[in-house]
N, C-alpha and C positions, 0 to 999 in steps of 0.2 A: 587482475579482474576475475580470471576463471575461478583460481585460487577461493577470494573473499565470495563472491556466487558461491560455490560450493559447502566451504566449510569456512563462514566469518568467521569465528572466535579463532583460527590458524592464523588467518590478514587481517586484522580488523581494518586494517587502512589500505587492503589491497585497490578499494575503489579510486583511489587518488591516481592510479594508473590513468583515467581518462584523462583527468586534469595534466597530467605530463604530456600526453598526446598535445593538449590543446595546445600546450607550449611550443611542443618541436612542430606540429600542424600550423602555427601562426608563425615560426622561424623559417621555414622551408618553402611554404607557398609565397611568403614573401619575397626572399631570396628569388625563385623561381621566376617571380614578375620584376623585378629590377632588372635581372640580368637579361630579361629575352628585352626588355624596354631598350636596354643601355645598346641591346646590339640591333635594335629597330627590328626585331623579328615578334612581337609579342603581339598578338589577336588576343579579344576578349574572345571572337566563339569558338577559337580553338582552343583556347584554355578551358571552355566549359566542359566542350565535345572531348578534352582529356580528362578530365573529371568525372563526365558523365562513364567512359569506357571504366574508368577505376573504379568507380562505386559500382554503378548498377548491377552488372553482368551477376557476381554473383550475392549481390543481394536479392534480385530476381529469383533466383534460384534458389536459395534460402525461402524467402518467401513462397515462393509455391510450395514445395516441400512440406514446409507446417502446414496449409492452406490444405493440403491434400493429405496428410496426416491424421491433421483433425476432423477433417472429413471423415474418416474411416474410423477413426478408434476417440475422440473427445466427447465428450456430454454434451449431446445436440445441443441443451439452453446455451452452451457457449459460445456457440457458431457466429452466433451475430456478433456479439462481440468483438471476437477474432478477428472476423470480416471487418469491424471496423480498427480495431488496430492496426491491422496491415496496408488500412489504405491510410491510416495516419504515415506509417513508415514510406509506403511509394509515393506520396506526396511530400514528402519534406517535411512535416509535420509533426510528428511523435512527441517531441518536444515539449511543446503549445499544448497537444492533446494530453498529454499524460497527467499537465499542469491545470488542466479544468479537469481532469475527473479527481484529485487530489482535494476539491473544492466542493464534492458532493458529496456527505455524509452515505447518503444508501447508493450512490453507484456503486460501479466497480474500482477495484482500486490499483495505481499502477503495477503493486507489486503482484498479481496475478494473469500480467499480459504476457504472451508468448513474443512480444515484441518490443517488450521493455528495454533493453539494452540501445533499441534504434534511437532514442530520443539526441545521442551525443551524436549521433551518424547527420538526424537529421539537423542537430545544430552548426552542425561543422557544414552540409550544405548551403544553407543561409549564410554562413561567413562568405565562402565559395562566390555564393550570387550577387552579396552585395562590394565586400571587400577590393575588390580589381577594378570594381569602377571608382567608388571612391579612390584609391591610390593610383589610378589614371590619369585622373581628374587633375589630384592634386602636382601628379608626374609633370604632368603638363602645362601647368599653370603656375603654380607656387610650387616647385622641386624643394627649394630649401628647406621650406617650415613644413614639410612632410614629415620628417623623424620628430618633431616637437608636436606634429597637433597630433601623433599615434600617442606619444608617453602621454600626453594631457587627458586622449579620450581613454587612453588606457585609466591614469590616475582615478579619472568618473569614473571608468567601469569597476573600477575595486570597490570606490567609495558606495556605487549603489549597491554593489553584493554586500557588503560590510553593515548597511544602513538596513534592508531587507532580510537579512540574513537570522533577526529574531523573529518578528513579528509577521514576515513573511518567507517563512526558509526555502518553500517548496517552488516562489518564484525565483527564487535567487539561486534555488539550485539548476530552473528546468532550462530559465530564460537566457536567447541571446545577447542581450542587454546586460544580465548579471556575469555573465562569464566571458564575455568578451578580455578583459582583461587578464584571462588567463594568454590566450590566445592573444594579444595585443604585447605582452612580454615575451613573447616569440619574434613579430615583429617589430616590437623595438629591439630587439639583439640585431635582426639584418640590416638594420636600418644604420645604423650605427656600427656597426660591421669593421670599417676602415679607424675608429675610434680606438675598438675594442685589441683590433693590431697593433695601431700603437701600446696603447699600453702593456700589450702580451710583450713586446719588445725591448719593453724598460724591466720587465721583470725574469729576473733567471728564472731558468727553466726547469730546476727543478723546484722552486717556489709554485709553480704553475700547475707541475701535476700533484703537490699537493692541495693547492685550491681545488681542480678538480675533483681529489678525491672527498674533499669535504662536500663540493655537491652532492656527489655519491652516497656520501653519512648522510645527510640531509632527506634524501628523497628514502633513503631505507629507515632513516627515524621516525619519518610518516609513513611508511607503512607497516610500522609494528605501532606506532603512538598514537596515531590517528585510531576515532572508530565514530560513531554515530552521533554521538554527543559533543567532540571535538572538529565536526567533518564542515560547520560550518562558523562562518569568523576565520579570524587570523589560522587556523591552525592547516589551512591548503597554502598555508605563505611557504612554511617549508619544504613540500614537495615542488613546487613551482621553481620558487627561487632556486634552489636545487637544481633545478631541473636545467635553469638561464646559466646558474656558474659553472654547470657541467658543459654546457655549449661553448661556453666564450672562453675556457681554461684547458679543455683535453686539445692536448695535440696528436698527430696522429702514430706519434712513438711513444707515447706515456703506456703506461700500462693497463690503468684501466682502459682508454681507449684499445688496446690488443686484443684485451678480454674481448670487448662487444662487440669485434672485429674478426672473431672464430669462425670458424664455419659452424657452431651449431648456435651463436645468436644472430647471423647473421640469415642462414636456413629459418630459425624462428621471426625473425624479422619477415623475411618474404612470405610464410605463412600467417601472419597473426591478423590479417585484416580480417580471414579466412573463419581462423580461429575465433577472433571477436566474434564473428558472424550467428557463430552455429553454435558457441558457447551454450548460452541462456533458453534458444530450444530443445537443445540438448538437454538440460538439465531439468528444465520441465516438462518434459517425456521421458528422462531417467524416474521422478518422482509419480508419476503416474504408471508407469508399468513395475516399479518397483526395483529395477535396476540395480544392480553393486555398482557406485560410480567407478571404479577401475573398467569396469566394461566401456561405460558411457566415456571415459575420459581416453581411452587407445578408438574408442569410435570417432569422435571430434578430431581427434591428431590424423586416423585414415581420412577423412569428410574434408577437413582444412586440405590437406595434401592436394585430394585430388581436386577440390578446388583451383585450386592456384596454379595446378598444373594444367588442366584441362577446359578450365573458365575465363579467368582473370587475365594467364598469357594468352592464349589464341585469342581470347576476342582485343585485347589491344595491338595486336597484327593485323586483324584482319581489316579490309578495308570497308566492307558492308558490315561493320559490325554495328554501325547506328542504326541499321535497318532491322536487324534480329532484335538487337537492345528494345526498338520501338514495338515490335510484334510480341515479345517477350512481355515487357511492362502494361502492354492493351491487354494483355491474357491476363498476369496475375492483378491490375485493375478489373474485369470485369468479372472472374471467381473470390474477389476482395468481395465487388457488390454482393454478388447471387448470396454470400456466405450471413452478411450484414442486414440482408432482407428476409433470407429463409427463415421462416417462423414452423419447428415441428417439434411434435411432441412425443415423449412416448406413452404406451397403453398404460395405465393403472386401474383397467375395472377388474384385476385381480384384486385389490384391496378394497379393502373398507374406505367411502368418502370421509378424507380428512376434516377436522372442523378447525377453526382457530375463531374463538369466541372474544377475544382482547379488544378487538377495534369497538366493542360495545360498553370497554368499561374506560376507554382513554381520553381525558377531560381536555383534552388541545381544544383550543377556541373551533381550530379549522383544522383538519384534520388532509394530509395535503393531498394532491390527486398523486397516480403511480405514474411511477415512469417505465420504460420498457424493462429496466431489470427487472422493477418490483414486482411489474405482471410478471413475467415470466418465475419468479420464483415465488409466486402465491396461484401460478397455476394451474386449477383443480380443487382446491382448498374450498370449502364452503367456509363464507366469511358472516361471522354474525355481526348485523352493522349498528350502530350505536343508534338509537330513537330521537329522533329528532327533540323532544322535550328537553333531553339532556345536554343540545348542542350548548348552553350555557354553564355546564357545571363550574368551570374556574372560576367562574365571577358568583355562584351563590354556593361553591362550599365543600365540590366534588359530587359524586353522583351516589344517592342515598337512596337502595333497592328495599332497606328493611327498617323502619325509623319505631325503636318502641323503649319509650323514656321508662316506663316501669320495668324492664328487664332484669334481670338478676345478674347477666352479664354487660362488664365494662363495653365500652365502644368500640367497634372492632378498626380500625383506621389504614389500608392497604394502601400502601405508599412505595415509588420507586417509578421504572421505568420500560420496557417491554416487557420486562420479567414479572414484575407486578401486575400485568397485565394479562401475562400467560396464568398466574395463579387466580386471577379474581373471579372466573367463574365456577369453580367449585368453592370459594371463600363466600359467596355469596349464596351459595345451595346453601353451608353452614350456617350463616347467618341466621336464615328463614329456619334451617330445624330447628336452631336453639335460639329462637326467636330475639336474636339480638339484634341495636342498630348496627349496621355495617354501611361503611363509607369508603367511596374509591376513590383515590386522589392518584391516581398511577397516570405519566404522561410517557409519548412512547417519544425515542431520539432524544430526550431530555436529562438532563446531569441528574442523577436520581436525589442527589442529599441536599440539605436545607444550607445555603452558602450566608442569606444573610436573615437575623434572628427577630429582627426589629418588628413592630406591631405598628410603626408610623404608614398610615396609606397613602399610598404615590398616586399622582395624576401619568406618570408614566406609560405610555402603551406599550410598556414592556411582559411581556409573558413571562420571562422569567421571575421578574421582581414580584408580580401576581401570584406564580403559582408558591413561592416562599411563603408570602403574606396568607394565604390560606391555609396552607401547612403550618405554619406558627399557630395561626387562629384556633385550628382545630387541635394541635396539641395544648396550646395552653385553658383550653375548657378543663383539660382534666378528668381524670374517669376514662381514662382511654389504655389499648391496647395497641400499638404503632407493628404491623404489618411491614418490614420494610426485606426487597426484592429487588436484586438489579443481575447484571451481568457479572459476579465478580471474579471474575476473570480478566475483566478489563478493568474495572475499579479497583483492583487491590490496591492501583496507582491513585488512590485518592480516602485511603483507608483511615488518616488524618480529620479528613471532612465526615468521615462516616462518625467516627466516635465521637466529634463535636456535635452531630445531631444527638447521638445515642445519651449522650451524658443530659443535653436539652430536657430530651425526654424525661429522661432520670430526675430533673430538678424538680420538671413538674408534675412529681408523682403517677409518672405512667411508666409503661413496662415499653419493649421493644422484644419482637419474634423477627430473628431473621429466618429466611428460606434460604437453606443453600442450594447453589445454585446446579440444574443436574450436569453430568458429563456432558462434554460439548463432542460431535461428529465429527470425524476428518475430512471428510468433502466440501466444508466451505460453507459458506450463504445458496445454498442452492438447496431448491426443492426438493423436499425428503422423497416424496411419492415419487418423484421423474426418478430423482438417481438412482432409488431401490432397486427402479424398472431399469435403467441402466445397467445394472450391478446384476442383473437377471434373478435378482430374490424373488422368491415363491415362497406366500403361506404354506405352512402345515398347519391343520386343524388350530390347536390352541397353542401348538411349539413356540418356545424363547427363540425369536431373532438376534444376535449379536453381531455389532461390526467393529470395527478399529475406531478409538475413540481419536480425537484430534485437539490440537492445543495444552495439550498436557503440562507442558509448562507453568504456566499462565493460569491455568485450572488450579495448580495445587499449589500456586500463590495465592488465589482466590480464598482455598479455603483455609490456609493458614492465617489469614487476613481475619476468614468469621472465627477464627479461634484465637487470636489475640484479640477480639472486640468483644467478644462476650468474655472470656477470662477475666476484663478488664472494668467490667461493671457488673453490680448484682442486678441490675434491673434489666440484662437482655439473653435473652436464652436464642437455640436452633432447634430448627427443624429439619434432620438430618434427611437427603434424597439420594445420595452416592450409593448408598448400598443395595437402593430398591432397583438401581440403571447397571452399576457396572458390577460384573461378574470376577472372579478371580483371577481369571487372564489378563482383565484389563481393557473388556471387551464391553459394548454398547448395548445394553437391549435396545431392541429398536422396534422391532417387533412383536406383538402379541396373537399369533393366528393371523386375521385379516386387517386387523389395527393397528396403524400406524403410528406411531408415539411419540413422535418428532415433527415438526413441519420443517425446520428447515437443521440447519446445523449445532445449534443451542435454544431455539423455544421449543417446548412441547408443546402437541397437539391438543385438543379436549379430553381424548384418552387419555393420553400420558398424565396429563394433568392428577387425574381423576386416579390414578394410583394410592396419588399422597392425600388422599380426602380423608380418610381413615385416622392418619398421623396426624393432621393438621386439628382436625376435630380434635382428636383427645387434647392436643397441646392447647388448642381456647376453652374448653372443655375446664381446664387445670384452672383457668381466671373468674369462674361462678363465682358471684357475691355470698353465695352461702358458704362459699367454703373459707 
C-alpha cells in the first residue's frame, strides 16, 4: 500500500494489500471467537474493549498530530474539512463518508483527505461491532449451519460487489455490504478449519507447499496486474483467493512460510498497523512541503517504530488504559469539531477585488445554491449575477446580449461549460464593438459537447436533452461561428464526442473556434486570492507573478486533443492562450501588479480573461462577410 500511495505505476495493484488484510482480518478474528467460545471464556465487551485497545491508542495519536499540523502549517480553507474527516475516522465512519462525497460533483473529493486511508480502518470496525454477535447468536443456536450461512452470505457479498461494481464502483468499493466477502472468505477458512486438515492430510506434503506457493504467485500477480481499470470485477478474485490458498496450504516448515517467519517480516508485521497509520499523512505533508520521499519514507519507519513501541504495547498492558483511550478520543473529538466549524480567512486587500463574470452568462434553468466548499472557494470574488430576464434562456435559445440581423459578421455562438463561461464576457464586449449577434449557450457542471443531434422535441424534463435540442437548433440555422470552451484537460477523455460536434458543425456550413484552455494551478480548487495570501505573494507595481503550474499531465493531453481536432477538419481552427500564461520555466503567470488572474486553479478571473480579448477579436474579426 505505501509502495502504490507513493509511486503507482511501481504497484499498480499494490492497493489489493487491503483486500488481503480483509481476508486474514476475517480468518483470525474468527478463529479468535470459536476458540475463546469452545473454551467458555469468550465475552462480547471484552472482545470489544481488545479491539478498542488495538485500534484506538494509536490512531488517536495519528489523528491529533495531523489535527495539529494542519493547524499550523495547511491552508486555513481546509480546516473545516479536515475537521470533518477526522471525525469521520473517530467515529467509524470514513467509509460511508468518503462514499457520499464521491457522489458530489463540486465537493471535495476523497482523494484529497488526509484521512483517506481510514475508510478500510473504519470498515473493518463495523465488521468488529456487528460480526461476534451474529456468530454468537448463530454459536448458540444453530452451531451447525454457521460455516453454511457465512459461505452463502459470503456468496451475496461477492455477487453484490460483482453486480455494483460497474454502475456503481464507488459503493462496492467503500461499502460494508460490498466487501464483506472479502472478509467472509477469511472466515469461511476458520470455519471450516477441521475440513481443511483433513484434506492437508490426504495430500503429501510436498504437494502442499507447492499449492502454497502458487497462492503466493497469485497474490504477486495482483499486484503487478491489477491497476485501476482491473481493481474492480473479478480481477480482486486473485489476490483474495490467494491469499485463502496460502492460509489453508503453508505449513509451518514450508519455506515460504520460513520467509514470513524472519525476523524482519515478522518486525514488519508488528509494525505495519503503525505503518498503515502514518503512511498517507505522511505522504500528504511530504507533498506539501516538498519533501524527497526518502526523507519522508525513513520518517514513517522512525514514527511507526516508536509507535508500537511506546503506544500500541503500553497501553494494551496497562490497566487504566480505557480511561486515557476515552480522554484521548474527547480531545481529538472536540479539536475534530473546533477545526470543522472554524471559518477564517486570510487578508487580500493587497490585491486587486477579484471579478468572476460567468454566473451571468450560464443558461442552467436553476442555477444551484453554494455549498460550504463553494463559499469558501468563491470567497471575496465579486460575483456578477445573471438578470433575472434571462432565468429562461434554455427554453428561448440562450442568452442574446447583441441581436443585429444586418451584420456583416456571421453569429457569434459560445458554447461549452464553465470555460465558456469564464470566456463570455469579454466575447460579448466583442460582440457589441463589432456589432454582431452574439449568443450564449454555456452551462456550467454540464458535459460541454452535443451527445444527441436530433431536432425531435421531447416532453422530457430533461436538462440535458433541452440543452442539445437548442444547441442543434442554433447550429442548424446556419450563418454561424460555434465558440466552443471546456476544460480540456479533463475532456481529452471524450475527444470522440467533440469531433462528432465539430464535424456537425462542418455539415451545416459553419466554422468551430476552439479556446485552448490556459494552464491549470497546482494548488487545487481553492481560491486563487486566499492561497496567494497563503503563499505570502506580494504585488510589485506592474511585475509578472509566476507559480508552479499543476496537472501537467492531463493539460498536454488536453492540448494534443485540440490539435488532432482541428488538424482533422478544415472548418475549426484555435485560439492559442498557453503562451500569453506559461513562461519558459513552465511557470504560471498569475499575477499582473495587483490583478489577480485566476480565481481558482483553472478558470480565470475578468482580468485574466481580458488578456486574450485582443486575440480573440482578430480571430472573429478574420469571419467578416466582406471579406
Amino acid at each position: 500500500m505505501i509502495i502504490f500511495h507513493a509511486y503507482p505505476s511501481y504497484l499498480p495493484g499494490g492497493f489489493a494489500g487491503v483486500d488481503i488484510f480483509f481476508v486474514i482480518s476475517g480468518f483470525l478474528i474468527t478463529s479468535i471467537i470459536i476458540r475463546e467460545y469452545k473454551l467458555e471464556e469468550f465475552k462480547i465487551l471484552e472482545f470489544w474493549k481488545r479491539r478498542i485497545k488495538r485500534i484506538l491508542p494509536a490512531l488517536l495519536i495519528m489523528t491529533f498530530s495531523v489535527l495539529f499540523l494542519s493547524y499550523l502549517f495547511i491552508y486555513k480553507n481546509e480546516h473545516n474539512q479536515i475537521g470533518r474527516d477526522s471525525l469521520s475516522a473517530l467515529f467509524s465512519s470514513a467509509n460511508i463518508y468518503l462514499w457520499t462525497l464521491t457522489r458530489n460533483y463540486w465537493g471535495p473529493q476523497p482523494e484529497s483527505s488526509m484521512f483517506l486511508h481510514t475508510w478500510s480502518l473504519s470498515l473493518e470496525e463495523q465488521f468488529y461491532l456487528i460480526f461476534p454477535l451474529v456468530i454468537i447468536l448463530f454459536l448458540r443456536k444453530y452451531p451447525k449451519q454457521l460455516p453454511k450461512v457465512i459461505l452463502i452470505f459470503t456468496s451475496l457479498g461477492y455477487l453484490l460487489y460483482a453486480l455494483l461494481s460497474t454502475d456503481h464502483p464507488r459503493a462496492s468499493f467503500y461499502l460494508l455490504p460490498c466487501r464483506y466477502w472479502e472478509i467472509g472468505i477469511g472466515s469461511s477458512i476458520a470455519l471450516y478449519h477441521n475440513h481443511f486438515n483433513s484434506i492437508r492430510k490426504v495430500i503429501p506434503a510436498l504437494y502442499c507447499k507447492a499449492i502454497s506457493w502458487v497462492g503466493l504467485l497469485l497474490i504477486l500477480i495482483g499486484y503487478l496486474w491489477l491497476d485501476e481499470s482491473r481493481s474492480l470485477g473479478w480481477g480482486l478474485i486473485l489476490p483474495t483467493s490467494g491469499t485463502a490458498i496460502f492460509i489453508v496450504f503453508a505449513n509451518k516448515n514450508s519455506f515460504s512460510n520460513l520467509i514470513l517467519s524472519s525476523k524482519p517480516f515478522v518486525f514488519t508485521g508488528k509494525i505495519s498497523y503503525s505503518l498503515y497509520l502514518w503512511h498517507w499523512p505522511i505522504i500528504q505533508f511530504t507533498k506539501h512541503f516538498n519533501s524527497p520521499f526518502i526523507v519522508s519514507f525513513i520518517a514513517l519507519c522512525i514514527i511507526a517504530f516508536l509507535s508500537y513501541k511506546f503506544i500500541e504495547t503500553p497501553i494494551r498492558k496497562n490497566r487504566h488504559s480505557l480511561s486515557i483511550i476515552a480522554v484521548s478520543f474527547l480531545s481529538c473529538t472536540c479539536f475534530s469539531i473546533y477545526l470543522s466549524h472554524n471559518k477564517s480567512f486570510y487578508d487580500t486587500s493587497i490585491f486587486e477585488v477579484t471579478t468572476w463574470k460567468g454566473f451571468r452568462y450560464d443558461i442552467a434553468p436553476t442555477q444551484a445554491e453554494w455549498n460550504e466548499k463553494i463559499k469558501s472557494r468563491m470567497h471575496g470574488i465579486k460575483i456578477i449575477e445573471r438578470p433575472k430576464s434571462d432565468n429562461q434562456a434554455l427554453k428561448t435559445g440562450g442568452i442574446i446580449t447583441n441581436k443585429n440581423p444586418e451584420s456583416q459578421y456571421p453569429r457569434f455562438i459560445v458554447m461549452g461549460d464553465s470555460h465558456a463561461l469564464m470566456w463570455s464576457s469579454v466575447i460579448d464586449e466583442i460582440g457589441y464593438e463589432l456589432n454582431a449577434t452574439t449568443i450564449f449557450m454555456g452551462m456550467d457542471a454540464t458535459f460541454p459537447f452535443i451527445r444527441d443531434f436530433s431536432t425531435k422535441q421531447t416532453n422530457e424534463e430533461s436538462v440535458e436533452l433541452l440543452y442539445d435540442l437548442r444547441r442543434v437548433e442554433s447550429i442548424i440555422s446556419g450563418n454561424c461561428v460555434v465558440i466552443l470552451c471546456t476544460k480540456w484537460s479533463w475532456n481529452w477523455r471524450h475527444q470522440q464526442s467533440a469531433k462528432e460536434m465539430i464535424d456537425f458543425i462542418e455539415n451545416e456550413r459553419s466554422h468551430t473556434i476552439i479556446i485552448e484552455q490556459p494552464p491549470e494551478l497546482f494548488f487545487g480548487d481553492k481560491n486563487s486570492a486566499q492561497y496567494l495570501s497563503f503563499l505570502n505573494l506580494e504585488p510589485i507595481n506592474t511585475t509578472h507573478h509566476f507559480i508552479k503550474a499543476g496537472n501537467t499531465s492531463d493539460y498536454k493531453k488536453g492540448l494534443d486533443a485540440i490539435n488532432k481536432l482541428t488538424g482533422s477538419s478544415k472548418n475549426c481552427s484555435v485560439i492559442r492562450t498557453k503562451d500569453i500564461f506559461l513562461n519558459k520555466k513552465g511557470l504560471v503567470r498569475v499575477l499582473d501588479g495587483e490583478k489577480i488572474l485566476y480565481i481558482d486553479d483553472d478558470h480565470l478571473s475578468d482580468a485574466g480573461a481580458r488578456l486574450l480579448k485582443q486575440r480573440i477579436m482578430s480571430s472573429l474579426k478574420s469571419f467578416s462577410l466582406d471579406q
